[in-house]
Each structure stands twice: as C-alpha cells, then as structure tokens.
C-alpha positions in Angstrom: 81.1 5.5 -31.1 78.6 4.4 -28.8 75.5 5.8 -30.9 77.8 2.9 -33.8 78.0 0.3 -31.3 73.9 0.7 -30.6 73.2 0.5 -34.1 75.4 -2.8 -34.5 73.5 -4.8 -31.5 70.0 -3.3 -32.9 70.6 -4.7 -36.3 72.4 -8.0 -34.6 69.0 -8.6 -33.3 67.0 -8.1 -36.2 69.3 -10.8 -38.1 69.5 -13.3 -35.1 65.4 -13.3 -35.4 65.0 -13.4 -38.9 67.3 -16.1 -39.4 65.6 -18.5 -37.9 65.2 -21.5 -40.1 61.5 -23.3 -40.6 61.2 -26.8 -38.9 59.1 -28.0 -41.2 62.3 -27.2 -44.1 64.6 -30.7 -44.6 67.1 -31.9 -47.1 64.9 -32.7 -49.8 63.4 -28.9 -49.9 67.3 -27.6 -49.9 67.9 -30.0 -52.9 64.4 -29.2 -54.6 65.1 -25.2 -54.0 68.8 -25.2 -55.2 68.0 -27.2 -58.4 65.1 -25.4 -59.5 67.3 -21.8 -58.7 68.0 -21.3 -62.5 66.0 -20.0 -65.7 65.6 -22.6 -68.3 63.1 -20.6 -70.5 60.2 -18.1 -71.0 56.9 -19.3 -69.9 56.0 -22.8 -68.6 59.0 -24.8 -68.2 58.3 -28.6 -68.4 60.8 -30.9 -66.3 60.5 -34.6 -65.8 62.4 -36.4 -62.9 64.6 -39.7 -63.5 64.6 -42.5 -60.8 67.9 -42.1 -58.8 71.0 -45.1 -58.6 73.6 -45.9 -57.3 77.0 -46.0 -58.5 78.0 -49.3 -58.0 74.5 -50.4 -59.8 73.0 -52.3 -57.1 69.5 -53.1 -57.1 67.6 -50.6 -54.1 64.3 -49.0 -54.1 66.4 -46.0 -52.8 66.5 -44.1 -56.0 62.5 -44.8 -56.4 62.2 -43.0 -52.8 64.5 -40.1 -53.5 63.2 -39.4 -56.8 59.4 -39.6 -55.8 60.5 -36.9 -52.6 62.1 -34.5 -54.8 59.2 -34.4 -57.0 56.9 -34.0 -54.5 59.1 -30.7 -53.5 59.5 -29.9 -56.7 55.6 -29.9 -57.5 55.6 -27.8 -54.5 57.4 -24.8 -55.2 55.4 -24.8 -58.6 58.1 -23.3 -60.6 58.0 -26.1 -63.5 55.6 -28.2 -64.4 56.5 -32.0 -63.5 55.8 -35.2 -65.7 53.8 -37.6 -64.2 56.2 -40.6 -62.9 54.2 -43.3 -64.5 54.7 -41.6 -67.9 58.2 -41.4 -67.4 58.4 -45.1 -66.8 56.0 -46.1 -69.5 58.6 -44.1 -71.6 61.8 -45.6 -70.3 60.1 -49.1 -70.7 59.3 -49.1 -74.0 62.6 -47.3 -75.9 65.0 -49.3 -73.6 66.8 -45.9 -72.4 69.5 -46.5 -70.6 68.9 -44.0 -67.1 71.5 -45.2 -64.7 74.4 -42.9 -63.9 75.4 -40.4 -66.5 72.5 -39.7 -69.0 74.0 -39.5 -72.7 73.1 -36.8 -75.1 70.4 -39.0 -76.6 68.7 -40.1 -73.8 68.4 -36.7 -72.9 67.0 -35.2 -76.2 64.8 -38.7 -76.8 62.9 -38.2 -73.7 62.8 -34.3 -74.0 61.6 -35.2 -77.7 59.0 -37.7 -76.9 57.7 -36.3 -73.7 58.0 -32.2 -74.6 60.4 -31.7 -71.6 62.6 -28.6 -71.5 64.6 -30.4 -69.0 65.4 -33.8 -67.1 66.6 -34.4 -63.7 69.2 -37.0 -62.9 71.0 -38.4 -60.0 73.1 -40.8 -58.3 73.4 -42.4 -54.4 76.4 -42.8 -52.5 76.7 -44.6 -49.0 79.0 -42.6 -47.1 79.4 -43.4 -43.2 77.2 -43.6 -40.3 73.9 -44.8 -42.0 73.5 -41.5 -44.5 73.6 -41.6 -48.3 75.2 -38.8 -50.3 72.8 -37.7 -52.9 74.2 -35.8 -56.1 71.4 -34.3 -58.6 71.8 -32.5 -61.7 69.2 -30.4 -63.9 70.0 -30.8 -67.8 69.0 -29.4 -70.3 66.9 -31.7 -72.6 67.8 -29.8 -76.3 71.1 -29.6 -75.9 72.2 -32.2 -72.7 74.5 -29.2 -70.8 73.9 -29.1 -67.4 72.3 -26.2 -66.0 72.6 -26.5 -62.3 73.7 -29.4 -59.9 72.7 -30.0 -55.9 74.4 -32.7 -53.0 72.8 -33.3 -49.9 73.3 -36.2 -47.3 70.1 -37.7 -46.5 69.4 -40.7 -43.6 69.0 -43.6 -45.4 65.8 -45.2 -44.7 65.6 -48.1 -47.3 67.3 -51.7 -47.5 69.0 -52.4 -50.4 67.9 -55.2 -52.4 70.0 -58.8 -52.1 72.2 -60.4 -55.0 72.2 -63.6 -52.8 69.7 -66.6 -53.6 66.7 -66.5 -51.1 67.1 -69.5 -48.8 65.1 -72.8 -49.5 61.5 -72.6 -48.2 60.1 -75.4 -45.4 58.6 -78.0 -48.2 61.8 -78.0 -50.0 64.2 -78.0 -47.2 62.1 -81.5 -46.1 62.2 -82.9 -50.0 66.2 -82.4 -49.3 69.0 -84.9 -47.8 69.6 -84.7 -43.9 72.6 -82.2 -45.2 74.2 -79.8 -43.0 73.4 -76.3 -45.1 75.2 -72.8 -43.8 72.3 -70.1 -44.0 73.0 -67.8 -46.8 75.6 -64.5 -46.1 73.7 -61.7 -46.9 76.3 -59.5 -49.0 77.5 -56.5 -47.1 76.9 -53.5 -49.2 80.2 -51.6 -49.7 80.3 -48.3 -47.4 82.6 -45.1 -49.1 83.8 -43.2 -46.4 85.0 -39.8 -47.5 88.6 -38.4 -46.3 88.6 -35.4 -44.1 89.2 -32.8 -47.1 86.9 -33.9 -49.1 83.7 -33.5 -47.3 82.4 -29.8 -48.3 79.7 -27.5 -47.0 77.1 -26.3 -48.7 77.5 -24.9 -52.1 78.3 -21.5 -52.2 77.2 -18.3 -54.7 79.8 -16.3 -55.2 79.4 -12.9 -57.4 81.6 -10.3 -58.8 79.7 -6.9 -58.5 80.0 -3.9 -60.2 77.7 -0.5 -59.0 76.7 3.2 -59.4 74.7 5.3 -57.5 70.8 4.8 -58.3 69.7 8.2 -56.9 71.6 10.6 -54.5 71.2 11.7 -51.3 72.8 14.1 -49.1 74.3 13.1 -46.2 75.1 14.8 -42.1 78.4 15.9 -41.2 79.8 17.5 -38.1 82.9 19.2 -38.1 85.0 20.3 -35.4 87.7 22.3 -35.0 90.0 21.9 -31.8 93.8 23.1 -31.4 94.9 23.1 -27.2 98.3 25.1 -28.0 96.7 28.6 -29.7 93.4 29.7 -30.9 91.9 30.5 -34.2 92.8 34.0 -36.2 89.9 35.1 -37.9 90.7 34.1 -41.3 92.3 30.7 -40.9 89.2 28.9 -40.8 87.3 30.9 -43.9 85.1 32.6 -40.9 85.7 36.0 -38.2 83.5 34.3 -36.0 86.3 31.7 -35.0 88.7 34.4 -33.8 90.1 34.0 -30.1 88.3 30.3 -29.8 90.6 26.9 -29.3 87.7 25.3 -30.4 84.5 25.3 -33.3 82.0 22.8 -33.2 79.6 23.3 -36.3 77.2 20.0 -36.2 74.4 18.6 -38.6 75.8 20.3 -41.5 74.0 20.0 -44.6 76.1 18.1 -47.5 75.6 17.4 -51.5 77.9 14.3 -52.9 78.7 12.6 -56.0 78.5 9.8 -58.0 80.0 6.4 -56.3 81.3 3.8 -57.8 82.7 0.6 -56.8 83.7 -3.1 -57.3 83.0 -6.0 -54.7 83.1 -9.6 -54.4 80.4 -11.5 -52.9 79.9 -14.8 -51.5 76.4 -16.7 -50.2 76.0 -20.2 -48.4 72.3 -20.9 -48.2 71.6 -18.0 -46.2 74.2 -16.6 -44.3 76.9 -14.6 -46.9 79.5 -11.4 -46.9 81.1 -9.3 -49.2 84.2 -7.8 -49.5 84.4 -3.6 -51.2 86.3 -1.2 -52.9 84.6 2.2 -53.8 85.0 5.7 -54.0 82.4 8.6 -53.2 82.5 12.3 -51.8 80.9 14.7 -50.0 81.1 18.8 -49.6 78.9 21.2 -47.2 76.4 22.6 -49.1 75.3 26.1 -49.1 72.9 26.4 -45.9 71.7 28.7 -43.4 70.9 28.2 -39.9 73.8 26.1 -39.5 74.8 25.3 -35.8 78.0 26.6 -34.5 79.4 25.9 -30.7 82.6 27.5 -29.0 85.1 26.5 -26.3 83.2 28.9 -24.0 79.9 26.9 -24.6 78.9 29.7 -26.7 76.4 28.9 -29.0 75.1 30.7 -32.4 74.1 29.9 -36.0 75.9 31.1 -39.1 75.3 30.8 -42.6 77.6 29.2 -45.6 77.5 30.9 -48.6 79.5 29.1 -50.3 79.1 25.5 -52.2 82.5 24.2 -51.6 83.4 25.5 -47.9 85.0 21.8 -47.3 85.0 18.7 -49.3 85.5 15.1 -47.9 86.7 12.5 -50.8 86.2 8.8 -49.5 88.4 6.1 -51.1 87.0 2.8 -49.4 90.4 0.7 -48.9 88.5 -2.5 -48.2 85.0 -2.9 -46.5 83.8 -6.2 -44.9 79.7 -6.7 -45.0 78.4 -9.5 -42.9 74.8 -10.5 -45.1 71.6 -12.7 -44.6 70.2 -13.3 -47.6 66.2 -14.6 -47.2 66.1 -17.0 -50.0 68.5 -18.4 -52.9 65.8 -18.6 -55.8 65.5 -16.1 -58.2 64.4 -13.0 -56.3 66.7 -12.7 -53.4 65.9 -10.3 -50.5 68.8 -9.7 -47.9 70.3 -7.5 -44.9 73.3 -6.8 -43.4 76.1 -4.8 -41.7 79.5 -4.3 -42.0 83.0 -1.8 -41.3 85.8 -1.1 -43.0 88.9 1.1 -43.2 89.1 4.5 -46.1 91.7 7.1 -47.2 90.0 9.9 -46.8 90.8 13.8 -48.3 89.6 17.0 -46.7 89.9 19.6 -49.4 89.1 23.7 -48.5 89.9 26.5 -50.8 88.9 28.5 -47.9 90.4 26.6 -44.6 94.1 27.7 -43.9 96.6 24.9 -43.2 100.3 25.8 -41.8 102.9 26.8 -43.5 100.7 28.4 -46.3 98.3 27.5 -49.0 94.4 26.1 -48.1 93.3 22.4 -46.5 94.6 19.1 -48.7 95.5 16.9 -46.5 94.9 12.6 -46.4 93.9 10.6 -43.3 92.8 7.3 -42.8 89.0 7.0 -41.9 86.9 4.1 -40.0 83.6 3.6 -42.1 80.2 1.8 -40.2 77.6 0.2 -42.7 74.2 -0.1 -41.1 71.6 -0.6 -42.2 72.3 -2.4 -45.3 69.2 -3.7 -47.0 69.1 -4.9 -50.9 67.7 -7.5 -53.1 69.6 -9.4 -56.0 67.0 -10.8 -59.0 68.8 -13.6 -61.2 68.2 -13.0 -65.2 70.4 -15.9 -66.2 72.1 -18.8 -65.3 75.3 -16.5 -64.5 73.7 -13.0 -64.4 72.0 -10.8 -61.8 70.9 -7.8 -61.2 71.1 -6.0 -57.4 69.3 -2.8 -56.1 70.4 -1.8 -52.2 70.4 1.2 -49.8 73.0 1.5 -47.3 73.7 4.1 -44.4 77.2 4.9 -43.8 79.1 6.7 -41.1 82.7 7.8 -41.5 84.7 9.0 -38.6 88.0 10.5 -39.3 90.6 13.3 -38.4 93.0 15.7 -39.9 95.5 18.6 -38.1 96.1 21.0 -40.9 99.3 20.0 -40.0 99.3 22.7 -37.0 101.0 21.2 -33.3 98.4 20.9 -30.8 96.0 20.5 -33.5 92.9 17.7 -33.7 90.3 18.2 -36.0 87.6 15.3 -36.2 84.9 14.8 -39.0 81.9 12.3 -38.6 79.9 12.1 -41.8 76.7 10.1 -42.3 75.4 9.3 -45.6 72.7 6.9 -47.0 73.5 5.8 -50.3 71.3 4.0 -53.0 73.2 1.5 -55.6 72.3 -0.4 -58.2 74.6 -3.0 -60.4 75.6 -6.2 -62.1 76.8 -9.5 -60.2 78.9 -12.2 -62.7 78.6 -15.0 -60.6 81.6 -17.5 -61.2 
C-alpha cells in the first residue's frame, strides 16, 4: 500500500507541473483552437472569417475587433488558410449578402462559390453582466451550410458601441439658434442580458464512448502468499511437498502470461483536465518458471520451480474504474496522462490448489485495482471519430481463504497493459 500511495503523489506531481497553463494563452486562442479542432477536408482547407454582430443589430465596431482577433489566431495556428478580410468585404459589398446573425444556405454557398472557401466562420455578440460580452462562433461548412463545430467564450469588452441618437448641434449652429433652453441629448443605454444562475455553463466538454483490445501483451508480477494461523499446510494441499508443516508460503515476483482484454468506457474532457469511467475484463496465470522465490514462516528461504502452465489463474472483471486525465491539447492529435483506482471481482482458479471440503481453488473475491502510470494519445479522424493508443500499469491487491478458518491468502498482481480502440464522441 505504501509503495501505491508513492506512486499516486509521484505522478500528482508530474500533472500539477505539466498543467500549467501559458500566460501568453487568452480567450481568443481557446475560441481559435476549439473552432479549428475538426477535419473539413484533405489537403489545404480554405476558410474565410465573417465580421461578428450583435443580436439586437446595433451598430458597434465590436464585431470588426473580434473578427480581425480570431483571424489573427486563426492564421496562427496555420491549420487553414484564411481569406484576406478586405476580399471578404469587397465581396459582401458588392452581392448585397446579408451577414448579420444566422447565415442562410445561400450566403454560405455564394461566398464559398465566389471566393473558393471550404468553410465560413460566423458569430454573434451578446452583453452579459459586469462589462464582458458573450461571444458565440460557429464553423460551417460552405457546400452544404451544416455546421461543423461551434465555440462561446466571454471576452472583456473593450469597444463603445456606436449611438442611434442625433449628435448634438455644433458651436456655429447653436449661436445661428433662438436663446432656447435645449436638454443635451440622452445617450441610449445599450440593453445589458444578464444570464440566470443555470444557464451560465463551463467550458464545452468532449465526451467519448470507447471501445478497446489489447495492442500487444505483456506479462505481468504477481506475489502470492499463503498464510492460515489455525494449522499448517499438508503436503499436497497447495500442489507442492515443500509447503508441508509451514502456516505460511510466500512465493514473490512470480512470472505471469495473460490474455486478451477487453473493455468499454466513457470518457469526458474540458479543455484540459478530463476522466473516464471503465468496465473491462482481463486474466492472468503463473507461467512456467524456474528460480521462483519461495519464503516460509521460519524465515526459511529457497527457490522452486513450476512446471506447470496453469499452477493458478487470476480472472479480473473490472466492476467500475475511475481515471483522473490531463489531456495536453484538444486539436487533432491529443497527448494525455493520468491515474486512477477502482474496485474488480476477481477469480482465483487452481486445478492443483486444494480448497476445503474437497475439489481444487474457485473461489470470487472482490479486488482494489491502482492505475499508474497511465499514458495515451487520442488522434481525431472525423468530426465524431477517433482513434486512441495507451499503456497503463495496473496493480491489483486482493484475497481469498479457500474457504479454510484461520485462513488469509493475499494476491498483489502488477501488470502493464497496451490498448488500442475507437472513441464515438456524442
């Protein structure tokens, strides 16, 4: 347990340092990264940005500002190509497209049409309360108008909308005037949205239903130890002569061979930090070995030799395993760690280990599991579709009695496992 809780704080660290976020990284790179996290199509993609409104159709230069930011993120991360702004204008100009709000089919395939744009990217602005502005963003797809991905951040808002209210009369004409008494112009107050508790939302989050099998397999460490405090061991009872007269056998670092897992999990990512959640199923049985280590109640020790492929088998059935994940990056290759435990059902099968009462070793206990470390990647090939390759070490600590009184026999297996499968995001 305390070699587990050494591992856990080691691997702790490594994620506390990792995840340290750049300074230089701000809202417009999280909206710029998130929209552009999707494959449109082979080779050069060509995207052109629309200036940004509001909803209510004022008159601002805050779409200008938002639109000319994201493109300059965009540019950076050179993952499409971007049209130059002045073209789009020119463009927008001259056929009388309509750009505000919600871009009809049309406008979308005219400008993909005339320009040669495999996709357009449109937004609106919302005032929400204490000076910031709610920015929504979505990435469409010029040939067909469906939306490929969409993006919200809450920016500061920097700009001043513009006035619907007449400028007031300047010095020469105020003078040409009668000696009137005039009330200086109201300047319009700009209405504020403020959203209710439940619905203001985190960040967007990628959630995946995985499915796995091994990708190559690798035998794994087990110690096994018999100990029973009311009688000791006949020589046959435990498959071996060597165990006769002892109240305890210790082998340790035994050599084991396993099979095939397979499991299901769901999996859920916020920008960077995530988890998942497991059901799987995998075994492992002592191989055939010599030079195995063997140590007695007397503090005897000697080696002995298995001849045998199947002296004991442990069958894990993972009831539910929690993995706590940082993923580095949410674009299309994603690198990521983690850790995690969970609880298994466990069976210890022997055709050669006695239990009472007759017949050999079946018996089902429940088993802690330890996942560390866990490191993978996850490589997006469509819009809803990835693909995931990642090694894990796990340790299982559990216990049987062969149903014997006095009896407490322990098992800790350690494994490292290499999976690969197919996430379904949803």
């Amino acid at each position: 347990m305390n070699r587990i809780i050494k591992y856990f704080l080691v691997l702790s660290g490594i994620v506390f340092v990792w995840s340290a976020r750049p300074a230089f990284a701000d809202e417009y790179d999280d909206l710029a990264k998130e929209l552009c996290n999707v494959i449109i199509s082979t080779g050069q993609v060509k995207i052109a940005i629309l200036p940004f409104s509001y909803l209510d159709k004022r008159k601002s230069d805050g779409g200008a500002i938002v639109s000319e930011r994201l493109t300059t993120r965009i540019v950076k991360l050179k993952k499409y190509q971007v049209i130059e702004r002045a073209l789009l204008e020119n463009l927008i100009q001259e056929q009388h497209l309509e750009t505000s709000g919600a871009v009809s089919v049309e406008t979308a395939k005219q400008i993909g049409k005339i320009l040669g744009v495999d996709a357009i990217i449109s937004g609106t602005l919302l005032d929400v309360e204490d000076g910031m502005v709610e920015v929504n963003a979505r990435l469409i797809k010029t040939e067909t108008a469906e939306v490929l991905n969409t993006a919200s951040v809450s920016i500061r808002k920097i700009w001043s909308d513009v006035s619907s209210s007449p400028p007031p009369p300047s010095s020469q004409q105020y003078q040409q005037q009668q000696p009137v008494k005039q009330e200086m112009p109201v300047q319009e107050e700009q209405p504020v949205y403020k959203q209710p508790a439940y619905a203001r939302r985190g960040p967007k989050l990628d959630t995946y239903v995985d499915l796995f099998t091994i990708l190559s397999a690798a035998g794994g460490k087990m110690d096994l130890v018999f100990n029973n405090t009311d009688r000791t061991f006949n020589g046959t009872e435990l498959g071996s002569s060597d165990a006769y007269g002892h109240n305890k056998v210790s082998f340790t670092g035994l050599d084991t061979h396993g099979t095939t897992p397979i499991g299901a999990r769901v999996a859920g990512f916020g920008k960077h930090w995530g988890f998942d959640i497991e059901m799987s199923y995998y075994s492992q049985t002592v191989a055939q070995q010599n030079g195995a280590s063997v140590q007695y109640d007397d503090a005897s020790q000697q080696t002995v030799s298995f001849n045998v492929n199947d002296y004991f088998k442990m069958s894990v059935f993972n009831l539910m395993s929690v993995d706590l994940l940082y993923r580095f990056s949410n674009k299309m290759i994603q690198p990521y760690v983690g850790a995690g435990i969970g609880l298994a059902l466990d069976n210890f099968s022997s055709p050669y280990i006695e239990q009472y009462g007759g017949g050999t070793l079946n018996e089902l206990s429940v088993g802690f599991l330890f996942r560390s470390p866990i490191i993978g990647v996850r490589v997006n090939v469509g819009s809803d579709t990835s693909l995931f390759i990642e090694q894990r070490t796990i340790a299982n600590s559990s216990y049987f009695s062969r149903t014997y009184s006095g009896e407490n026999d322990t098992v800790y297996l350690t494994t490292t496992q290499t999976i690969m499968g197919v996430g379904f995001k949803f």
